[in-house]
C-alpha positions as CSV (number, residue, x, y, z in Angstrom):
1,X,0.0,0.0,0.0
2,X,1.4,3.5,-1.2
3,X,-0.2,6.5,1.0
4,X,2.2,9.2,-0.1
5,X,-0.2,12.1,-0.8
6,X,-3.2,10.0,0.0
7,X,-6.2,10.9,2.2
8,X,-6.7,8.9,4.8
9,X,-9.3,10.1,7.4
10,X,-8.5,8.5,10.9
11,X,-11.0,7.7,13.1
12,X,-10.5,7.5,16.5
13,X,-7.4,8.5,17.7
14,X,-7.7,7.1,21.5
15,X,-5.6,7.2,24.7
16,X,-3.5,3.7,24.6
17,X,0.1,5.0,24.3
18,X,0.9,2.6,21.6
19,X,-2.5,1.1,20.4
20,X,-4.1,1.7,17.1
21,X,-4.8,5.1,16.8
22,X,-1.6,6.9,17.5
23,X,0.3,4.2,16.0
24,X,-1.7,4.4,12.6
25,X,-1.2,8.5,12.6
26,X,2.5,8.2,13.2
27,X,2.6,5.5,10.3
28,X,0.1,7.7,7.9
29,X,2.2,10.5,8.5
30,X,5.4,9.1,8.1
31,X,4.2,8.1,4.9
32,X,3.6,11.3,4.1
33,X,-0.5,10.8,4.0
34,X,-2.4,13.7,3.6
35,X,-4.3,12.7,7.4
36,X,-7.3,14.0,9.1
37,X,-8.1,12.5,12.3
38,X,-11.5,12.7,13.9
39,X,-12.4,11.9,17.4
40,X,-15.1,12.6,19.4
41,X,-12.9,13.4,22.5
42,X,-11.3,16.7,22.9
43,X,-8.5,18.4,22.4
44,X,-7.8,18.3,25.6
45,X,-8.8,14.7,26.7
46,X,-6.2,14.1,23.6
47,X,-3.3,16.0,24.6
48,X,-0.7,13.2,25.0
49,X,-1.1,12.0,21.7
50,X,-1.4,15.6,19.8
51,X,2.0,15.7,21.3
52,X,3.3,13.2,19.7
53,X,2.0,14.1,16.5
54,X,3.1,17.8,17.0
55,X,6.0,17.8,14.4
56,X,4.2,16.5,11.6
57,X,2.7,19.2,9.7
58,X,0.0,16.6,7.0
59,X,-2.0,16.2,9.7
60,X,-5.1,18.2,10.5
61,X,-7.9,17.1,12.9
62,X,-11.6,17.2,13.9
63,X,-11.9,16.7,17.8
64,X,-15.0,16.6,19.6
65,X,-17.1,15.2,16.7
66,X,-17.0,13.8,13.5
67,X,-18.1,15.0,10.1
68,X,-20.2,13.2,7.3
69,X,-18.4,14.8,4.5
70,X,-15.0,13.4,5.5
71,X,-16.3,10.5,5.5
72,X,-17.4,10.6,1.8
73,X,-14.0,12.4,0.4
74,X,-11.3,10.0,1.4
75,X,-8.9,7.4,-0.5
76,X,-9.3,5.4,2.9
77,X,-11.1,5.5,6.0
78,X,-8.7,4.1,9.2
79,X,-11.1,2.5,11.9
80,X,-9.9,2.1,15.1
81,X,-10.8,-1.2,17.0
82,X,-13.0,0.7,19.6
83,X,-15.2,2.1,16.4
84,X,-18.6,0.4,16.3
85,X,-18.4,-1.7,12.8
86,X,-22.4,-0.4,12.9
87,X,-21.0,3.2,12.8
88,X,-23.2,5.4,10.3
89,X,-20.3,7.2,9.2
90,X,-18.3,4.0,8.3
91,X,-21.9,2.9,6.4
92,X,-21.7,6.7,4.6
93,X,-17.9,4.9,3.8
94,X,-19.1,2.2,1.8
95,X,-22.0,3.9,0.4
96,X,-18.7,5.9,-1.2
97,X,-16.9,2.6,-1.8
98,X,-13.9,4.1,0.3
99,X,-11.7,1.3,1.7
100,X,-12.2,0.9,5.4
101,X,-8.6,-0.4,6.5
102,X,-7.4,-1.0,10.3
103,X,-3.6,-1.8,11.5
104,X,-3.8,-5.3,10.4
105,X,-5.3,-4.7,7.0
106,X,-1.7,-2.6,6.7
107,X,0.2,-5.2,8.6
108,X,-0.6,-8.3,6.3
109,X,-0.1,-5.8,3.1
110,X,3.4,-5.1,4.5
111,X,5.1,-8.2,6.2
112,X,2.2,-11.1,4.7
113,X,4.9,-13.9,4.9
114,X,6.3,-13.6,9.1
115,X,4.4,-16.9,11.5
116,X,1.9,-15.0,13.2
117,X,1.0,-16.5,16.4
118,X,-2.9,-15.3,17.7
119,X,-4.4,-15.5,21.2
120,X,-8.0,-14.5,22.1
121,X,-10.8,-15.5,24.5
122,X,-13.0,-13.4,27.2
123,X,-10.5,-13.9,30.0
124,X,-6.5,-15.1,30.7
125,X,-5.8,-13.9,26.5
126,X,-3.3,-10.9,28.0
127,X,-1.4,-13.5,30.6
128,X,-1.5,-16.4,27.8
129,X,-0.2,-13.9,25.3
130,X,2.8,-12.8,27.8
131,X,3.9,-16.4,28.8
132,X,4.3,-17.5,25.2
133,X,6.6,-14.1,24.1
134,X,8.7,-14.9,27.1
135,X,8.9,-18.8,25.4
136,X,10.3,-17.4,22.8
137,X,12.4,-14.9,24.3
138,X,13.8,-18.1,26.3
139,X,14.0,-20.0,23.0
140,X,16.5,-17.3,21.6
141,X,13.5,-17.1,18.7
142,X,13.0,-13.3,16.6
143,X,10.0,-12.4,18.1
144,X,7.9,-9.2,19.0
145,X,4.9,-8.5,20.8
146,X,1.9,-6.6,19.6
147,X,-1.9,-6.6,19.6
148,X,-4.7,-5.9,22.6
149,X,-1.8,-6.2,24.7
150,X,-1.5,-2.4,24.5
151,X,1.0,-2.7,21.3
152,X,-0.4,-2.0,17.3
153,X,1.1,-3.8,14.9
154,X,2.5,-0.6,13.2
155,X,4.4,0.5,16.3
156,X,6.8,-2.6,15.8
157,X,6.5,-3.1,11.8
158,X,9.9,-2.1,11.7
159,X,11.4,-4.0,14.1
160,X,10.0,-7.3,11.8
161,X,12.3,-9.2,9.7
162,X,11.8,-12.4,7.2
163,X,12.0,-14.2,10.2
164,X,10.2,-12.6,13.1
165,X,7.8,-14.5,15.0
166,X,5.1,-12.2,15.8
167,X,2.7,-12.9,19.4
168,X,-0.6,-10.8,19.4
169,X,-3.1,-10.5,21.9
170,X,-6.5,-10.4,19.4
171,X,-9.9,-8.6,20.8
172,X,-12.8,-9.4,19.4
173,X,-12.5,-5.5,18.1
174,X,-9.6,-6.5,16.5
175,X,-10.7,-9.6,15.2
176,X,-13.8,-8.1,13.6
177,X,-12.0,-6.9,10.5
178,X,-10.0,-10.5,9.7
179,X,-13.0,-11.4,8.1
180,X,-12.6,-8.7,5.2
181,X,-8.9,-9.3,5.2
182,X,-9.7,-13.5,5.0
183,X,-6.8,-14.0,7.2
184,X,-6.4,-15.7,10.4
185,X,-2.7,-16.7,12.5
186,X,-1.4,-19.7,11.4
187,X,-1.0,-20.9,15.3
188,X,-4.4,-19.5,17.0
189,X,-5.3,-19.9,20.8
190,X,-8.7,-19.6,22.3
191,X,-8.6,-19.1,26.0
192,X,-12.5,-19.5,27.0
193,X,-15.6,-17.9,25.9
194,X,-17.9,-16.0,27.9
195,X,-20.5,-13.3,27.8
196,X,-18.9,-9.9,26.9
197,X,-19.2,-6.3,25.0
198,X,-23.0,-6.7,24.6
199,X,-23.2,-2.9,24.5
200,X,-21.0,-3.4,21.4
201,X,-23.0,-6.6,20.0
202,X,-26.5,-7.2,19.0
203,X,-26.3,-10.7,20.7
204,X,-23.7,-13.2,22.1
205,X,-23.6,-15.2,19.1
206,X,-22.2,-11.9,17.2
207,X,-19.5,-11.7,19.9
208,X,-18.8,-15.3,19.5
209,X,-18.6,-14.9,15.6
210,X,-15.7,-12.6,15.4
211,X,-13.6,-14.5,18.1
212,X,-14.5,-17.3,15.2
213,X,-12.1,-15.0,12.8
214,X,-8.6,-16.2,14.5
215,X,-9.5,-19.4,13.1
216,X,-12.0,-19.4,10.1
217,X,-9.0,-18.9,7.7
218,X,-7.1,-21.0,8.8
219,X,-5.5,-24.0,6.4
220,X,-5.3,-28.0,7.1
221,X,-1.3,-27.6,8.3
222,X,-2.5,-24.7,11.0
223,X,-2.9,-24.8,14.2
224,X,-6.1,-24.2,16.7
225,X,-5.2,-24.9,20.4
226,X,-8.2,-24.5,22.6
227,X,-9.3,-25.0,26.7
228,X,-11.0,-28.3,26.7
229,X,-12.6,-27.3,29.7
230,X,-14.8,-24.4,27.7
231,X,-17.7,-26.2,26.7
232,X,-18.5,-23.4,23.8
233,X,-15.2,-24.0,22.1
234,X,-16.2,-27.8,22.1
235,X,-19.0,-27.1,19.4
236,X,-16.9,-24.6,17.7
237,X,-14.4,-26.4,17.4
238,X,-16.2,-28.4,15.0
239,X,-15.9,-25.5,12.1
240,X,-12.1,-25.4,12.0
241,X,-9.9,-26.8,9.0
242,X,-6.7,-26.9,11.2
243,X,-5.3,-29.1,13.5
244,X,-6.5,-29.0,17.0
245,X,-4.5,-29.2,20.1
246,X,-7.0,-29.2,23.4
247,X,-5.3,-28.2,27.0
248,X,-6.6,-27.5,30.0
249,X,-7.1,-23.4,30.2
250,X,-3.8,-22.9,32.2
251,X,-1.7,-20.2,30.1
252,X,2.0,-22.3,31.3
253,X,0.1,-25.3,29.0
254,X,-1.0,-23.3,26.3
255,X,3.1,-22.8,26.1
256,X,4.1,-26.3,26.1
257,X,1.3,-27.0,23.2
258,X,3.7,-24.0,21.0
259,X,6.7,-25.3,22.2
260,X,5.7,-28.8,20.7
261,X,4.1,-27.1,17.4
262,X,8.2,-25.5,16.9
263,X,9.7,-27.8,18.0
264,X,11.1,-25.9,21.3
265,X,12.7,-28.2,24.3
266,X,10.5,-29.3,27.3
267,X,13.6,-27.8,29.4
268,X,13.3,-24.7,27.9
269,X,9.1,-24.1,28.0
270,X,9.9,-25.0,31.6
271,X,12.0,-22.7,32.6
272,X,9.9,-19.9,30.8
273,X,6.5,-21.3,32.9
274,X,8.6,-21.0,36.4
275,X,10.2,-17.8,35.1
276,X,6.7,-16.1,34.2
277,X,5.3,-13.4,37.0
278,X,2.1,-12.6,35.7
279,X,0.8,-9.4,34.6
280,X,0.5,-6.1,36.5
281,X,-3.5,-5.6,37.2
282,X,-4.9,-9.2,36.8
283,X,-5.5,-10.2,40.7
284,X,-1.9,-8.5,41.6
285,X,-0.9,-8.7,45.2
286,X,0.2,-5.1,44.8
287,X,0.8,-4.1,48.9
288,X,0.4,-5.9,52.6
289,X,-0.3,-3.1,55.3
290,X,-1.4,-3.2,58.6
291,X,-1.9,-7.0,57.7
292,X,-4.5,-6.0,55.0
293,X,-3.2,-7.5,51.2
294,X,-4.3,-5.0,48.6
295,X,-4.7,-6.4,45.2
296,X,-5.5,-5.0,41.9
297,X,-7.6,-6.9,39.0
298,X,-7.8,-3.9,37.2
299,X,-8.3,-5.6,34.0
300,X,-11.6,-7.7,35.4
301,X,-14.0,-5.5,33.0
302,X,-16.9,-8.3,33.2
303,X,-19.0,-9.8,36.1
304,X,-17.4,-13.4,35.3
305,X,-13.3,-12.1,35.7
306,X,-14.6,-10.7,38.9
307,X,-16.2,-14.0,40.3
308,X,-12.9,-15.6,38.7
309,X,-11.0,-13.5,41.3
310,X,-13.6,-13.7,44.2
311,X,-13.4,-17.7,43.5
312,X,-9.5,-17.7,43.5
313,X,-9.6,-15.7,47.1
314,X,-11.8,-18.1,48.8
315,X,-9.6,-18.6,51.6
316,X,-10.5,-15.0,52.5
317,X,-14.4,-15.4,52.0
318,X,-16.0,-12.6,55.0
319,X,-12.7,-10.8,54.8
320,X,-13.1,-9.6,50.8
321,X,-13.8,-5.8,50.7
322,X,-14.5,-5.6,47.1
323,X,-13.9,-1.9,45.1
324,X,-16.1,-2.9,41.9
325,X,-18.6,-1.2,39.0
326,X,-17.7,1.5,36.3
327,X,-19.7,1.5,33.0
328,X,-21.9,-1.4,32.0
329,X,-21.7,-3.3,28.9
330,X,-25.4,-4.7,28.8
331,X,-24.4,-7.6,30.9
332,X,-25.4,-9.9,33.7
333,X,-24.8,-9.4,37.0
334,X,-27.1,-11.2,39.4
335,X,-24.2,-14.2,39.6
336,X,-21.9,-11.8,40.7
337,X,-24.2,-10.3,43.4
338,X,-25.0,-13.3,45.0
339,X,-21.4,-14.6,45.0
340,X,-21.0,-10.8,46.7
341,X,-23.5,-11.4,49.6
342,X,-21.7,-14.9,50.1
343,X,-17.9,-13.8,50.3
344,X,-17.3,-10.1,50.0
345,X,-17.4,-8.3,53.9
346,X,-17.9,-4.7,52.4
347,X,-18.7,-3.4,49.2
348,X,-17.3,-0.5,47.7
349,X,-18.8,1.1,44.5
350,X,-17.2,3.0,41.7
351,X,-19.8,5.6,39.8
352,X,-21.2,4.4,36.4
353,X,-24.4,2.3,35.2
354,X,-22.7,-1.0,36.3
355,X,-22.8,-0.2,40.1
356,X,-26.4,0.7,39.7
357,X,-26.9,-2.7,38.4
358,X,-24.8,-4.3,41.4
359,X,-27.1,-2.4,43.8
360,X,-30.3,-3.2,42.4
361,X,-29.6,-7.1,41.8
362,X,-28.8,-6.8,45.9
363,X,-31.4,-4.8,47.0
364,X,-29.0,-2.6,48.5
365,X,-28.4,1.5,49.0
366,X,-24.6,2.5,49.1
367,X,-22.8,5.7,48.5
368,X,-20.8,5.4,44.7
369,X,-17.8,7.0,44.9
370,X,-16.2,9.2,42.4
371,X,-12.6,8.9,42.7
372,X,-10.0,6.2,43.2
373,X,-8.4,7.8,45.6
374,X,-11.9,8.0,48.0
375,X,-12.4,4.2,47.3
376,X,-9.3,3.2,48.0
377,X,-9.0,5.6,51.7
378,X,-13.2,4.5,52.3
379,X,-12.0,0.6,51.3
380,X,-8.6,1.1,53.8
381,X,-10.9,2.3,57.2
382,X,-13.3,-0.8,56.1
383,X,-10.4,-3.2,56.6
384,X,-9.1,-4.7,59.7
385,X,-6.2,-7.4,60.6
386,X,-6.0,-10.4,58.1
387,X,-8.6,-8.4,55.2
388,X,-8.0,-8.3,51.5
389,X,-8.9,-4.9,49.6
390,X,-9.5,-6.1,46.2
391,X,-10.2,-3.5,43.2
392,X,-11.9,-6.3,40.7
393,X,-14.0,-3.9,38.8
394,X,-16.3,-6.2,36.9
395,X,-17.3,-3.0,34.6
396,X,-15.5,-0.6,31.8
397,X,-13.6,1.9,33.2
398,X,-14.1,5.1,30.8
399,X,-16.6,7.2,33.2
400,X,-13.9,7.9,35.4
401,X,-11.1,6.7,33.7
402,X,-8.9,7.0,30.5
403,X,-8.8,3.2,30.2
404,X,-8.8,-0.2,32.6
405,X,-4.4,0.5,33.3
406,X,-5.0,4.8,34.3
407,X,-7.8,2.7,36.4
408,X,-4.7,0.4,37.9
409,X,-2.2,2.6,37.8
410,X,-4.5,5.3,40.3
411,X,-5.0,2.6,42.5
412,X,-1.6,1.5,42.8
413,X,-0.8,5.0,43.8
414,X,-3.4,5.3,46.4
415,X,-2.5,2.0,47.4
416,X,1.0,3.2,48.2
417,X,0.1,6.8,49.9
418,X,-1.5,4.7,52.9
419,X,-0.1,5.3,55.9
């Protein structure tokens, strides 16, 4: 793909430091595009980013809104994965027959011939994702890491050679526009499957179609490695071409089933599965003080990561005080409320939709709070000897927050100013 004096409208320019959005503008204007990006976030809200962008004078931008008419004089439309793919003004796109392109559309263009490794599912994609790039750190393999992991594809398109092994993380969002591309990895790995993004989906079987993209591509000699233990992947399994490789939902395993595929020693996997530490913000013992453990699960977004971590604290069950809601995705919360009034010895909510949800599936009043810092201080005088402060959100993030890590990352920090 050529974009020198080409114009390519951007939309949605976002906050991840090195996610789609920026990522594409630096690339766009690098290729010296002729680049509008629209967002419906300020100027301000977008600061960081404008910064970055600052020296590159082939780039103008509409903030705060976006514009039919840009959308109908373009060569390309760039959609960032947070875009609704129902978005009237990528429908006003194809009504222009303007190519709608995202990161990976470029990526296959540019390096189409590199092993592309691919890891989705609802929960446990980031931590599978991690533990196989370390593999192959270990392994002494090429290899760079990209995807929902916080990393576009075009922030390390230079760094790729003929033989880089490339490890992405793969959203649903992301995985939405394989099917135009008709590519999928040629090693895939489905975590689990569970109910998700239904503000974002019609139904569930929607959701469940694009996580069907890492594999629906996929030739006789590729690989599909999936959790037996996810009944859901058991009858989807039943539509892949590839090979299929079943373990048991722990990430270390999902590693020895690659190691095998390239042929990488059992001594080495080993050492990379003892080596492994986990991810910052999913169920991080961050802090012990006063003999209270303080652990962030940042990245729990849904009711079912946040019974994951209530389930995997059960030795504290009556001793849980649980900092939880944000923004609802039109899910289900009446397991997690139950669960709640069994385990959790105080309960303290973030502002947003979700929290409203939480209350009125317990048939409860409580204060929401508007700040992290608040939660954390009102969560801290809640706690005695022996407690566990757990921020396991179960809800988006973007009321109060510019994504799930700010969310972590002001926790941790009020975590740390307790005295």
């Amino acid at each position: 793909m050529n974009f020198k004096d080409k114009k390519v409208v951007l939309m949605g320019l976002g906050n991840y430091k090195d996610g789609s959005g920026i990522s594409a503008a630096l690339f766009f204007a690098r290729n010296n595009a002729k680049l509008l990006i629209t967002d419906l976030q300020s100027k301000k809200e977008l600061a960081p980013q404008i910064k970055k962008l600052k020296k590159f004078p082939n780039i103008k931008y509409i903030l705060g809104r976006h514009r039919e008419d840009d959308f109908k004089n373009a060569d390309y439309i760039f959609k960032n994965p947070s875009v609704p793919k129902d978005s009237p003004y990528l429908k006003i796109a194809r009504q222009n027959k303007i190519p709608v392109i995202n990161d990976w559309t470029i990526f296959f263009e540019e390096r189409p011939g590199n092993l592309l490794i691919g890891i989705t599912g609802s929960k446990g994609k980031s931590t599978t994702t991690a533990l196989i790039y370390q593999l192959l750190k270990i392994a002494k393999k090429d290899v760079v890491l990209c995807g929902n992991i916080g990393k576009s594809p075009l922030a390390v398109l230079q760094k790729i050679k003929k033989d880089t092994i490339i490890v992405a993380e793969l959203s649903s969002w992301l995985l939405q526009e394989f099917k135009s591309i008709k590519h999928s990895p040629r090693i895939s790995v489905i975590t689990n499957l569970m109910p998700e993004h239904l503000d974002k989906y019609k139904n569930i079987r929607e959701y469940y179609g694009d996580k069907e993209n890492i594999f629906r591509f996929q030739r006789p000699n590729d690989y599909l490695i999936l959790n037996k233990n996810d009944k859901k992947l058991k009858s989807m399994a039943r539509k892949a071409k590839s090979r299929i490789i079943w373990y048991d939902g722990e990430p270390k395993n999902a590693g020895f089933a690659i190691a095998k595929i390239l042929k990488i020693s059992k001594k080495i996997a080993n050492k990379a599965a003892q080596n492994f530490k986990g991810l910052s913000g999913r169920l991080e013992l961050i802090r012990e003080k006063n003999g209270v453990k303080y652990y962030n699960d940042t990245t729990a977004t849904m009711p079912d990561a946040t019974i994951y971590a209530l389930h995997s604290l059960k030795k504290y069950k009556g001793r849980i005080i649980l900092i939880a809601g944000g923004v609802d995705k039109k899910l289900d919360y009446k397991n997690l409320a139950r669960l709640i009034k069994k385990s959790v010895k105080a309960l303290v909510l973030l502002e947003g939709t979700a929290s409203d949800k939480i209350l009125k599936e317990m048939n409860i009043k409580n204060e929401k709070i508007s700040s992290m810092q608040k939660a954390v201080a009102t969560a801290s005088k809640l706690a005695s000897k022996n407690d566990v402060v757990l921020l396991s959100p179960a809800a988006a993030s973007f009321n109060l927050f510019r994504n799930e890590f700010d969310r972590g990352k002001q926790y941790d920090k009020a975590v740390s100013l307790i005295s």
